[in-house]
C-alpha positions as CSV (number, residue, x, y, z in Angstrom):
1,X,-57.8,71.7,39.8
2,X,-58.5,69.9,36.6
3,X,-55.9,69.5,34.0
4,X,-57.2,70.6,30.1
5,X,-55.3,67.3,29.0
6,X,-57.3,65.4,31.4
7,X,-60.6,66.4,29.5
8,X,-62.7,64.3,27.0
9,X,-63.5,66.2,24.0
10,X,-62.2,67.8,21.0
11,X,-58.7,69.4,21.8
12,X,-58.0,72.9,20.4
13,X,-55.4,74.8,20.0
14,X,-57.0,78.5,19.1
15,X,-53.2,80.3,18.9
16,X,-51.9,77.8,16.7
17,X,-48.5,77.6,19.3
18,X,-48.9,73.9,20.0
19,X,-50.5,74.2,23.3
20,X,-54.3,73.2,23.8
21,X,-55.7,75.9,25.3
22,X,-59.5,74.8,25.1
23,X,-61.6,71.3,24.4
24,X,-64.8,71.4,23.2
25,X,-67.1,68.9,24.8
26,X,-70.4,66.8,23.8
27,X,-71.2,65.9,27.4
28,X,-74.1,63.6,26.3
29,X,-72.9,62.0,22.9
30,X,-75.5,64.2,20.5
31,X,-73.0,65.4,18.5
32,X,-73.4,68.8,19.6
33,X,-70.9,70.7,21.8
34,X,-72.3,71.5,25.2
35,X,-69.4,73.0,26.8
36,X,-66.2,74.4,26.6
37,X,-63.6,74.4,29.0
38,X,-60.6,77.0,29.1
39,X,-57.1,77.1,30.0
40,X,-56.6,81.5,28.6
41,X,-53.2,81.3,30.6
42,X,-51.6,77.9,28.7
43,X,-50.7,76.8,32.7
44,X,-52.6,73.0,31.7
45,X,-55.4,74.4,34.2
46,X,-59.1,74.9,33.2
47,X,-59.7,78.4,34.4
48,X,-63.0,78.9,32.8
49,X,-66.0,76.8,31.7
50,X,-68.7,77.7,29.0
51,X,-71.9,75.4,29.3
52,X,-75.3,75.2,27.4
53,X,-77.0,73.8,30.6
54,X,-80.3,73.4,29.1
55,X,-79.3,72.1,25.4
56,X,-81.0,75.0,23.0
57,X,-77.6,75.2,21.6
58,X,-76.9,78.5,23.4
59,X,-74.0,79.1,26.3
60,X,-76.2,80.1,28.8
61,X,-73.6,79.3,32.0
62,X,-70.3,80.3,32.1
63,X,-67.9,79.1,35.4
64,X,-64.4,81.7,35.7
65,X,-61.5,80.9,38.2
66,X,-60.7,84.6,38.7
67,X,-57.6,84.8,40.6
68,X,-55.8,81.4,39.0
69,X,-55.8,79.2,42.1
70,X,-57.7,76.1,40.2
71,X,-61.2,76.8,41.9
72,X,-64.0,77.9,40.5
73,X,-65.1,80.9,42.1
74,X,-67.5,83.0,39.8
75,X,-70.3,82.0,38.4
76,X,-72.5,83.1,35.4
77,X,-76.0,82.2,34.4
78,X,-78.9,83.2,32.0
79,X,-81.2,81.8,33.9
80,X,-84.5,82.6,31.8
81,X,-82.8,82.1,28.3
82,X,-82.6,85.7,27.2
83,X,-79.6,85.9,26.2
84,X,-78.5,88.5,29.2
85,X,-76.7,87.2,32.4
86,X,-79.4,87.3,35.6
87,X,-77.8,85.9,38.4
88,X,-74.5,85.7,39.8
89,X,-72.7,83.5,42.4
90,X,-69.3,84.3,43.7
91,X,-66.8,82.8,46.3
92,X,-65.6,86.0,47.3
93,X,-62.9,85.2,50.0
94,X,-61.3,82.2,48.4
95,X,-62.5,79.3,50.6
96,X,-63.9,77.3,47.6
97,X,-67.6,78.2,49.2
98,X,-70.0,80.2,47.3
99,X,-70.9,82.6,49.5
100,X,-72.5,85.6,47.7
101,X,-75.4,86.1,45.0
102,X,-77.0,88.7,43.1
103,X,-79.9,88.5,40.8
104,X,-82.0,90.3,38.2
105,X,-84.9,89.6,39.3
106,X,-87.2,90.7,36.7
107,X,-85.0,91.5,33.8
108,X,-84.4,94.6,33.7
109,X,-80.6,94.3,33.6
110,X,-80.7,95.8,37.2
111,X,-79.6,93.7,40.2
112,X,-82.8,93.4,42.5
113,X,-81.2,91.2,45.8
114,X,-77.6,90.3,46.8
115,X,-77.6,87.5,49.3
116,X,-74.4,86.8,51.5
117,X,-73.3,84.5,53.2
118,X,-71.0,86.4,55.8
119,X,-69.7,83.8,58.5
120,X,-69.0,80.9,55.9
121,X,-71.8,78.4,57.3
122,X,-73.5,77.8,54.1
123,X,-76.7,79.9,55.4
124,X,-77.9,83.0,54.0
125,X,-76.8,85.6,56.9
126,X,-77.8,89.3,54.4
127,X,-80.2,89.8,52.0
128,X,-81.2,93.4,50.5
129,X,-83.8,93.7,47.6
130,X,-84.6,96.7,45.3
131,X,-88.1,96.8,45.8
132,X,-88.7,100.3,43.8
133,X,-90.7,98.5,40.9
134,X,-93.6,96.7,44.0
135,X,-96.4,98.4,44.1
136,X,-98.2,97.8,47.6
């Protein structure tokens, strides 16, 4: 669990009730805001996390703590800068472990393969694929 007070970066408070409830950081001192972290309940606990991971000035990853227990356990990404989510990865039993995927493959907005890690060991264990669009 990280605390929102604990964070480097500019403190805001978006409800105007004296609480900061978001800090915008500049994670490598450009002057330009590369993330944002969250706290949407006011508890002092980051729950989400916006990030420009590749620094075109867009949000392209965004990290959610879905059921309030202080670990990250969805994750977002635009992985080929479109502008449209594409991939996936979600801790779905609450272990801190990503353990299951899901992809658009070729960006149609359609997920193409869900991978799952089903005994918590870190390895793959299910993989299924949409392979209408494969012509053989």
């Amino acid at each position: 669990m990280v605390n929102i007070s604990d964070i480097d970066g500019q403190k805001v408070d978006t409800d105007g009730n004296g609480t900061v409830d978001s800090v915008a950081i500049d994670s490598d001192g450009d002057g330009v805001i590369d993330a944002i972290a969250i706290d949407s309940d006011e508890d002092g606990i980051i729950d989400t996390v916006a990030a420009d991971t590749d620094g075109d000035g867009v949000i392209d990853a965004v990290a959610y703590d879905s059921d309030n227990d202080g670990v990250i356990d969805t994750v977002a990404m635009d992985t080929d800068g479109d502008g449209v989510v594409d991939a996936v990865a979600m801790d779905t039993d609450g272990d801190g472990v990503i353990d299951t995927f899901a992809m658009d493959t070729d960006g149609d907005g359609d997920i193409d393969v869900i991978a799952v890690d089903t005994d918590g060991d870190g390895d793959i264990d299910v993989m299924a694929g949409d392979v209408d669009d494969v012509d053989f």
